[in-house]
Biopython code that builds the backbone (N, CA, C, O; Angstrom):
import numpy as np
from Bio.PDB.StructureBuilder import StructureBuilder

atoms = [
    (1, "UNK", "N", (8.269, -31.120, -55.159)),
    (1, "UNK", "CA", (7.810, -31.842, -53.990)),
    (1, "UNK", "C", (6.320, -32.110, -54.164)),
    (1, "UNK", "O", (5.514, -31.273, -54.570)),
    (2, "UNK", "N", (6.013, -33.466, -53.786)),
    (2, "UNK", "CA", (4.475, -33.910, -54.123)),
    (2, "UNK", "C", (3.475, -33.296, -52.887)),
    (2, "UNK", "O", (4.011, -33.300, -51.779)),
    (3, "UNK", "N", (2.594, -32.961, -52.925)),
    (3, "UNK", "CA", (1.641, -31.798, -52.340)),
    (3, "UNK", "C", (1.185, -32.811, -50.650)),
    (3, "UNK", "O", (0.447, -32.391, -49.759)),
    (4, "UNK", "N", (1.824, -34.007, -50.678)),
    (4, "UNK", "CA", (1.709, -34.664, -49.626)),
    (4, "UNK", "C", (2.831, -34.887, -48.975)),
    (4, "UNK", "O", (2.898, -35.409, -47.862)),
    (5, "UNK", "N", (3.899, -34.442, -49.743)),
    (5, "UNK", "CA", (5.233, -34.411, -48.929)),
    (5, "UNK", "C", (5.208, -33.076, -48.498)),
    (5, "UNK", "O", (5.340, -33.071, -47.274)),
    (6, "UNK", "N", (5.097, -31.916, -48.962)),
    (6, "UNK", "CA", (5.200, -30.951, -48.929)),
    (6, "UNK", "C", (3.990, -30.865, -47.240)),
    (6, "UNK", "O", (4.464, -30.401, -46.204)),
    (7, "UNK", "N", (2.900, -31.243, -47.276)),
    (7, "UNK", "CA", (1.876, -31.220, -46.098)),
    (7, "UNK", "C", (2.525, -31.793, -44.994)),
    (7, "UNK", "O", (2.349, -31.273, -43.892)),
    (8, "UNK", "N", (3.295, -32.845, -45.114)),
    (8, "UNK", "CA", (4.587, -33.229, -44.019)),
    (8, "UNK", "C", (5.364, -32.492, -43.703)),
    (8, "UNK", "O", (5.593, -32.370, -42.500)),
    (9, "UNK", "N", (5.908, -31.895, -44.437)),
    (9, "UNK", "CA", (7.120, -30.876, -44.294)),
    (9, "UNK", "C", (6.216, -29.950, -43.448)),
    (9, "UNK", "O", (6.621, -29.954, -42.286)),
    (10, "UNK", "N", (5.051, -29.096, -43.631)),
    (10, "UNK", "CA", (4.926, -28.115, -43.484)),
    (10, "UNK", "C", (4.386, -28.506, -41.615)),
    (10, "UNK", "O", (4.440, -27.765, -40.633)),
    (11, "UNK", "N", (3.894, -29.954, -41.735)),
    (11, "UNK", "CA", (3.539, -30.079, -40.509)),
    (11, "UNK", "C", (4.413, -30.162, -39.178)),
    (11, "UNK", "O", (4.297, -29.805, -38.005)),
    (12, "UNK", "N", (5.358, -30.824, -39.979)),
    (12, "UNK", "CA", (7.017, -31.093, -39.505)),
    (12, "UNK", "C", (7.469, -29.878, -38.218)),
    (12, "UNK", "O", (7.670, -29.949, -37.006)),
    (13, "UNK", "N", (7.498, -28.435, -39.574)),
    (13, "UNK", "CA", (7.916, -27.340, -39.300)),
    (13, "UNK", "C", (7.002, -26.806, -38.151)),
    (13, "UNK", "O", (7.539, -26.127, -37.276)),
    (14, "UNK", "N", (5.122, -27.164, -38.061)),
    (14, "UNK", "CA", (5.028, -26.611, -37.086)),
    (14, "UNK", "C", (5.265, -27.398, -35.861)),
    (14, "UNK", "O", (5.672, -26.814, -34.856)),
    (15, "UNK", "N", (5.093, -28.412, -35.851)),
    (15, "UNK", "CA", (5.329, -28.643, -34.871)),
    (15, "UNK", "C", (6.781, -28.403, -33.607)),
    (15, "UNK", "O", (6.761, -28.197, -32.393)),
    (16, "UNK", "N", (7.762, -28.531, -34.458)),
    (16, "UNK", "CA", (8.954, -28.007, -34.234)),
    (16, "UNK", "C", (9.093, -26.387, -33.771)),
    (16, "UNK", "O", (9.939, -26.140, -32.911)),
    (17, "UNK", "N", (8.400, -25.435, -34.241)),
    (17, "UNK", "CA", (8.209, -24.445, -33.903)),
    (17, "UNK", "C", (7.498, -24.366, -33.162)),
    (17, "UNK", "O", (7.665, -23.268, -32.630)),
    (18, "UNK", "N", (6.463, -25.034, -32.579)),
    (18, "UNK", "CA", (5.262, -25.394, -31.474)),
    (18, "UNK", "C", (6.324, -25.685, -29.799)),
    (18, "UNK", "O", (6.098, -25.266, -28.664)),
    (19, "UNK", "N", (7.534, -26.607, -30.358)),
    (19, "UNK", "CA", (8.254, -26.755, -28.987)),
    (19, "UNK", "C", (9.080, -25.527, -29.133)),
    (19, "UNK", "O", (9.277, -24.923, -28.079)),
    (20, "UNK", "N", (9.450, -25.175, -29.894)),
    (20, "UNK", "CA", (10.467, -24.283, -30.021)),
    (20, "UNK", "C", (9.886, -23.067, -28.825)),
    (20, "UNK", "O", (10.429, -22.752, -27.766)),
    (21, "UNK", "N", (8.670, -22.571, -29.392)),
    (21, "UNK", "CA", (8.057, -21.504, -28.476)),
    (21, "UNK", "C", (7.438, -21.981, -26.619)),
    (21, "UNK", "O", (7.154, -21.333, -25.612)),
    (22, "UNK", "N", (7.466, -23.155, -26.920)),
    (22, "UNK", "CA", (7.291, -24.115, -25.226)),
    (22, "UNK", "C", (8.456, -23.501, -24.493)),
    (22, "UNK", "O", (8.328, -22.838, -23.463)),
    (23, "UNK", "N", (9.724, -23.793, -25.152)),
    (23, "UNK", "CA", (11.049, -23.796, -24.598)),
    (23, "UNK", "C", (11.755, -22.127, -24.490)),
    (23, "UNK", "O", (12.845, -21.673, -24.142)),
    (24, "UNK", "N", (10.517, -21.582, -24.975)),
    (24, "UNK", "CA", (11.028, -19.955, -25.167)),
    (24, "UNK", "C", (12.668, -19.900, -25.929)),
    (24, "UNK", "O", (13.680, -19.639, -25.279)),
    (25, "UNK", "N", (12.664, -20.175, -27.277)),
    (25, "UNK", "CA", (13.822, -20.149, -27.547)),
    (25, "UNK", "C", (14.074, -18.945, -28.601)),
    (25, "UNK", "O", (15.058, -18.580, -29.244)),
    (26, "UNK", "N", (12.796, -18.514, -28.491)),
    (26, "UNK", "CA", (13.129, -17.564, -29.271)),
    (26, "UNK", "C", (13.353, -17.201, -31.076)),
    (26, "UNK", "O", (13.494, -16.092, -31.590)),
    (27, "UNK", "N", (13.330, -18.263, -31.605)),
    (27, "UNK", "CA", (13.732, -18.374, -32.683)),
    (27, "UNK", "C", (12.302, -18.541, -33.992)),
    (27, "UNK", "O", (11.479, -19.443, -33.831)),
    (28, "UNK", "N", (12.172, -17.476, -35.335)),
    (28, "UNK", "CA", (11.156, -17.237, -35.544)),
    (28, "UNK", "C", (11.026, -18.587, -36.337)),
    (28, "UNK", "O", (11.926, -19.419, -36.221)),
    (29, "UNK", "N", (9.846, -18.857, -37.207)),
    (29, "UNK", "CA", (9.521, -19.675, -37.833)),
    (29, "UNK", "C", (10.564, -19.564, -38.899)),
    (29, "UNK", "O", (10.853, -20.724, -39.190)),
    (30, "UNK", "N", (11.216, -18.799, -39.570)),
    (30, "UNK", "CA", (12.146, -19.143, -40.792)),
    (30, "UNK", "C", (12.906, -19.575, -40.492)),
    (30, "UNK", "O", (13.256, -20.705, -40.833)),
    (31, "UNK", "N", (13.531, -18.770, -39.650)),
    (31, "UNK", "CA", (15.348, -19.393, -38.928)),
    (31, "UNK", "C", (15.048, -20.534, -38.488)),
    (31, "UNK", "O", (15.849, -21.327, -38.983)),
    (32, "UNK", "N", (14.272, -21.097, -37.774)),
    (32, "UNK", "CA", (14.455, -22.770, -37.738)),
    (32, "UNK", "C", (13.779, -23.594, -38.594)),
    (32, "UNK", "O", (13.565, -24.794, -38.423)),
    (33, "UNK", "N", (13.342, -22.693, -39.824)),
    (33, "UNK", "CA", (13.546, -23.601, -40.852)),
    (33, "UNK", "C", (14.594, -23.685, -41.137)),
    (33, "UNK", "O", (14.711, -24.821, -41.597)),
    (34, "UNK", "N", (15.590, -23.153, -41.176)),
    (34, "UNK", "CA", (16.872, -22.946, -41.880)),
    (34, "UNK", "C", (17.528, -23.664, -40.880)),
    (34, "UNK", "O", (18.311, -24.289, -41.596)),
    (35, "UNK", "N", (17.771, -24.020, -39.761)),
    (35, "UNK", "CA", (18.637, -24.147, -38.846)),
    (35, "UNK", "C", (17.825, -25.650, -39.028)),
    (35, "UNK", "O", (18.677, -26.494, -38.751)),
    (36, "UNK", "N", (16.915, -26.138, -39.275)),
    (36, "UNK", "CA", (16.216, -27.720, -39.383)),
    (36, "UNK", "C", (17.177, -28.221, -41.149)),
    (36, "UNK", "O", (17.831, -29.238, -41.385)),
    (37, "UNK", "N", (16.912, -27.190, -41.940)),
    (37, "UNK", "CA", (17.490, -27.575, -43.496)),
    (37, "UNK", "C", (19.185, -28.004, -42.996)),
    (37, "UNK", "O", (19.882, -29.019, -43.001)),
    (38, "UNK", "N", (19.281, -27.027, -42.715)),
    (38, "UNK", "CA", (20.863, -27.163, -42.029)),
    (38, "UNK", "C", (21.174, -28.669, -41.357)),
    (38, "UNK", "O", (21.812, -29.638, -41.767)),
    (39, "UNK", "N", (20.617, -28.472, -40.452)),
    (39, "UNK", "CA", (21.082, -30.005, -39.783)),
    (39, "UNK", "C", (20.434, -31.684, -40.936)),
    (39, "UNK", "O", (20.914, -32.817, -40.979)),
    (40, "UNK", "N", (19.322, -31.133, -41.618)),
    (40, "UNK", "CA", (19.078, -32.342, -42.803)),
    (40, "UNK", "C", (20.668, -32.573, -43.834)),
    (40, "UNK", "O", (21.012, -33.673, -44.266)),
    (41, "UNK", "N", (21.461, -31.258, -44.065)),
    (41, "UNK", "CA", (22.488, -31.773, -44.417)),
    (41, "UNK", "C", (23.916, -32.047, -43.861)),
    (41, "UNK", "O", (25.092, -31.884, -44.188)),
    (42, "UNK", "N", (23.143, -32.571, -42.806)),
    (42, "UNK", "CA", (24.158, -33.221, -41.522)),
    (42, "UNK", "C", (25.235, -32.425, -40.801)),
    (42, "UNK", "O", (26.309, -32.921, -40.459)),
    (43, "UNK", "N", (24.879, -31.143, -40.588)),
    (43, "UNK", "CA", (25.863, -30.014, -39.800)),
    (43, "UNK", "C", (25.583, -30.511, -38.659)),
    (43, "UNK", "O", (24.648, -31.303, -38.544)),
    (44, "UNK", "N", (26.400, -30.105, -37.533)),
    (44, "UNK", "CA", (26.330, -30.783, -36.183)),
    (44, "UNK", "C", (25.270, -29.731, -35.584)),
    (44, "UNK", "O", (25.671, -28.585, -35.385)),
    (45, "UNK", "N", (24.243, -29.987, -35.356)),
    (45, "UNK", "CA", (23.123, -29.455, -33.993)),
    (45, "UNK", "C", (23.869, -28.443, -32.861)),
    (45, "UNK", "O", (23.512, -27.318, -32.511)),
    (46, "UNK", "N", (24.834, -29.104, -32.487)),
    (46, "UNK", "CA", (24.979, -28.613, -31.319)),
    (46, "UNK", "C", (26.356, -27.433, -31.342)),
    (46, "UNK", "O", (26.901, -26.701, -30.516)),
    (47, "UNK", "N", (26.532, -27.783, -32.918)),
    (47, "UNK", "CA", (27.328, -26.308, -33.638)),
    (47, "UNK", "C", (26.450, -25.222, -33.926)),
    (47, "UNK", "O", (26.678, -24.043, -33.655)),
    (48, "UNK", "N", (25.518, -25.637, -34.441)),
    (48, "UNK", "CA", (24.452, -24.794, -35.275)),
    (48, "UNK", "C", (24.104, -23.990, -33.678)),
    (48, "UNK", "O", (24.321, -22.778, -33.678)),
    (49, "UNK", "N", (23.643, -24.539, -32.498)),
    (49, "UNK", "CA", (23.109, -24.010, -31.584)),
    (49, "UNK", "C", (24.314, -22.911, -30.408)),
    (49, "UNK", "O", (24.102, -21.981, -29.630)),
    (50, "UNK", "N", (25.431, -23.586, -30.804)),
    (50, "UNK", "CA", (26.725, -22.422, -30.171)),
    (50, "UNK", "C", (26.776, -21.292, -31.199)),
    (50, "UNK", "O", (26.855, -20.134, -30.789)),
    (51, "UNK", "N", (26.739, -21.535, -32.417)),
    (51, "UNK", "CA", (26.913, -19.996, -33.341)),
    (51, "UNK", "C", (25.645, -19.665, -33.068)),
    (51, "UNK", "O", (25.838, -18.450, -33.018)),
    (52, "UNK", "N", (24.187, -19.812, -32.793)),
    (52, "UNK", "CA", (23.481, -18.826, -32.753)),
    (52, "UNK", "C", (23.460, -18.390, -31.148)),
    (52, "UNK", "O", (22.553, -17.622, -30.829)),
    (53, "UNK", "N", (23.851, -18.570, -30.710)),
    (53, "UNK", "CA", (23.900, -17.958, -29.002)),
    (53, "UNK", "C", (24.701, -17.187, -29.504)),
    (53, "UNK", "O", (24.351, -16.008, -29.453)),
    (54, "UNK", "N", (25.818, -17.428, -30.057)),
    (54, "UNK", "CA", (27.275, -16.214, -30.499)),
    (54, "UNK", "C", (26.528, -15.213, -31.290)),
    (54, "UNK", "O", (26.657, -14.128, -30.723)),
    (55, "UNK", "N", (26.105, -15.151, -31.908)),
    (55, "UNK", "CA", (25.039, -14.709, -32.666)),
    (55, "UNK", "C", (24.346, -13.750, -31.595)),
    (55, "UNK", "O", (24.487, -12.527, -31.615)),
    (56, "UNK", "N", (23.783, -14.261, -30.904)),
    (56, "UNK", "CA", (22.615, -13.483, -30.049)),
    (56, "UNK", "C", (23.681, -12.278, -29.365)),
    (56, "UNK", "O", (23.434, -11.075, -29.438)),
    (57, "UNK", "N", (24.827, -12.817, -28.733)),
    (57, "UNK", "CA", (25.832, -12.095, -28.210)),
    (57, "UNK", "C", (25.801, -10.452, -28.269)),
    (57, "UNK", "O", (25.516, -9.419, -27.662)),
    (58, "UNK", "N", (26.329, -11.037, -29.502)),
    (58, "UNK", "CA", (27.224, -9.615, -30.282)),
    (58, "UNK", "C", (25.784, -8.210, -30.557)),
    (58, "UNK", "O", (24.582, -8.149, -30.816)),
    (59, "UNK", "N", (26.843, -7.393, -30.306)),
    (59, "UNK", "CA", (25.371, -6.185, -30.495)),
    (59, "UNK", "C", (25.313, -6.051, -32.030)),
    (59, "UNK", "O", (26.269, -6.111, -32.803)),
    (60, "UNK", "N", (24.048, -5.864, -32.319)),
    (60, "UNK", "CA", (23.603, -5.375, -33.476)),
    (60, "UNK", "C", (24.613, -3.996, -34.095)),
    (60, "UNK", "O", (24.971, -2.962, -33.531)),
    (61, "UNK", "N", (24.886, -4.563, -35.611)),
    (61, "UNK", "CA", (25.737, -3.501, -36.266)),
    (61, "UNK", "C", (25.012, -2.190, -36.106)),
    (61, "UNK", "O", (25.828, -1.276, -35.988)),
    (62, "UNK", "N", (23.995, -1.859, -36.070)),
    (62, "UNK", "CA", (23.375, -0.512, -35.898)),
    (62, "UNK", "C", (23.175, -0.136, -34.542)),
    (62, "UNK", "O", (22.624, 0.955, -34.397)),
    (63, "UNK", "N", (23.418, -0.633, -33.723)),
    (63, "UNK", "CA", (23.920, 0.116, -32.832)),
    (63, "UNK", "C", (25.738, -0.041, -32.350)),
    (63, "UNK", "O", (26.060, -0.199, -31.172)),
    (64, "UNK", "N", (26.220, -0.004, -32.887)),
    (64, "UNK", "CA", (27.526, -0.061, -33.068)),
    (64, "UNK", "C", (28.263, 1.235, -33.572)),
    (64, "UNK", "O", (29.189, 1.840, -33.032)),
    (65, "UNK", "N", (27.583, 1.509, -34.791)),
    (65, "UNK", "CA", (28.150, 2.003, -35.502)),
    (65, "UNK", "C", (27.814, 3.724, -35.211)),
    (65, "UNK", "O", (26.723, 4.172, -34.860)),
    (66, "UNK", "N", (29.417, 4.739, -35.534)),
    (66, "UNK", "CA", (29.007, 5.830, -34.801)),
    (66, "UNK", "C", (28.257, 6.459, -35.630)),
    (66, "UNK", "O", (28.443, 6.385, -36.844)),
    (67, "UNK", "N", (26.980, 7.405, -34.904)),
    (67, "UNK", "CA", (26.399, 8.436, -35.832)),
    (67, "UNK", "C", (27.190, 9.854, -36.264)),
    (67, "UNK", "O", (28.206, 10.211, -35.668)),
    (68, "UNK", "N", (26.710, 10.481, -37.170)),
    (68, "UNK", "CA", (27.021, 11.566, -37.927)),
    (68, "UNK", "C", (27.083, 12.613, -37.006)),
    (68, "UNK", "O", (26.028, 12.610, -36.372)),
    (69, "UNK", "N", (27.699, 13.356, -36.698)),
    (69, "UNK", "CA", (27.075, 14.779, -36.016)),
    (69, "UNK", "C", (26.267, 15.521, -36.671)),
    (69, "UNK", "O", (26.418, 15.641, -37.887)),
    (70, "UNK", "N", (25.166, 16.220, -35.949)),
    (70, "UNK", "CA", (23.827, 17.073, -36.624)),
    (70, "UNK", "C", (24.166, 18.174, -37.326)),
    (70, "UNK", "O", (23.292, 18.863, -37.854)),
]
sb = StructureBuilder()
sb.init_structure("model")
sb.init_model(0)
sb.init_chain("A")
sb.init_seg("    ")
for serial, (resi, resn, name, xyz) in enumerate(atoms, 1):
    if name == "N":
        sb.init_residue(resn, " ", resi, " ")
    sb.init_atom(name, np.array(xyz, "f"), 0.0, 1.0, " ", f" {name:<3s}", serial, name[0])
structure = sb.get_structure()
């Protein structure tokens, strides 16, 4: 990537993360890079945004899982 595409991209990303945190959505700077890469190869948006609510859902495997007795 040429060092002026790449300065787009990177501006791209903040800004997107700039509304992202307006809208309190919670989501850090990587994951919506990934969730922006994602939809560049045309996944539906509004799929991408139901699996991560499903996502948010579910409890974390570590607290799930039973502990050892002492």
């Amino acid at each position: 990537m040429d060092p002026e595409a790449a300065r787009s991209a990177r501006e791209s990303l903040d800004l997107a993360f700039h509304m992202s945190n307006i809208l309190d959505t919670g989501l850090d700077r990587h994951t919506l890079s990934v969730l922006i890469a994602l939809c560049d190869l045309d996944l539906n948006p509004e799929a991408l945004a139901a699996v991560v609510k499903e996502l948010r859902r579910e409890p974390s495997p570590s607290s799930t899982m039973p502990t050892a007795p002492p």
